[in-house]
N, C-alpha and C positions, 0 to 999 in steps of 0.2 A: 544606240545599242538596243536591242531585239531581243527579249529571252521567248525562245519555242522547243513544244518537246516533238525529238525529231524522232525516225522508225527506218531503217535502211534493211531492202529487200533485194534479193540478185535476182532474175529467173531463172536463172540455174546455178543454186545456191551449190557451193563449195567454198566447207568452214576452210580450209587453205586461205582463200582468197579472202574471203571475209574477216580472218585473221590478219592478217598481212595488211589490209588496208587501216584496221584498228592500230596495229602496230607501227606502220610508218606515219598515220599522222594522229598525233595527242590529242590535239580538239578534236575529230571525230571518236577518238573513244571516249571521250568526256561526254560528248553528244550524247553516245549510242548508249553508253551501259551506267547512265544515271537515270535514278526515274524520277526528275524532276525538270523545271525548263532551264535549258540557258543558252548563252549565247555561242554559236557558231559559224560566224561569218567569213569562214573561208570555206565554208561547202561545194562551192560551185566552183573553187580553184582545184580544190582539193578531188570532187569526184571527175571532173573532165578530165583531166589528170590521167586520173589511176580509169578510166573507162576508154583511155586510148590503148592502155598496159595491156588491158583483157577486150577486146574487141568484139568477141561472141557474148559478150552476159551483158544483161541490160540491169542496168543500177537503177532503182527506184528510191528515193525517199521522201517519205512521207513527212510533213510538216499541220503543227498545229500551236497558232498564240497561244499567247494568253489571253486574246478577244477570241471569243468564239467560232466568229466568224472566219478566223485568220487562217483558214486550211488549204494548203497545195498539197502536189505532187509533183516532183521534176525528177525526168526521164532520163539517165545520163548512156550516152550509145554513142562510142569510138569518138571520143571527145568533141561530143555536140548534146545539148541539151535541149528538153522540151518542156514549159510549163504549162501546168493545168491546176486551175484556178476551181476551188470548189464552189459550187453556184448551188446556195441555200434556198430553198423556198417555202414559205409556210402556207399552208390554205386560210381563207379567209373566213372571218367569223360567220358561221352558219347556225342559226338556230335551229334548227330542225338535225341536226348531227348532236345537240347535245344529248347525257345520257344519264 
């Protein structure tokens, strides 16, 4: 078990719908409207799901560990998903950048 704090965006946000999805499933409103991490591990059942229901709005949610590093976003579009993995990079020590 996984605790991450999650962020769900429609691109053609209608609080209906976005109602509606909080309402039919409890773990994602637990997800969605705590502002602390935890676990929900039926996301991916639950948003393919309800992204076959609404076929025109594209379902985004955002994810973040508790490791830093631990950030996605997966795409949900008429019950097919896409993950995109956040690719961190720091610059390297330069002394001549100090300040």
């Amino acid at each position: 078990m996984y605790y991450m704090y999650y962020d769900l965006i429609l691109d053609q946000f209608d609080e209906s719908v976005y109602d509606e999805f909080l309402t039919t499933y409890f773990r994602a409103k637990q997800a969605l409207t705590v502002k602390r991490s935890v676990i929900w591990d039926t996301h991916d059942e639950e948003l393919l799901q309800f992204s076959k229901k609404y076929p025109n709005i594209i379902f985004e949610l955002y994810c973040c560990g508790d490791v830093r590093s631990d950030m996605w976003v997966k795409y949900y579009f008429k019950g097919k998903m896409q993950l995109a993995e956040a690719n961190i990079e720091f610059d390297m020590f330069d002394i001549t950048k100090l300040t």
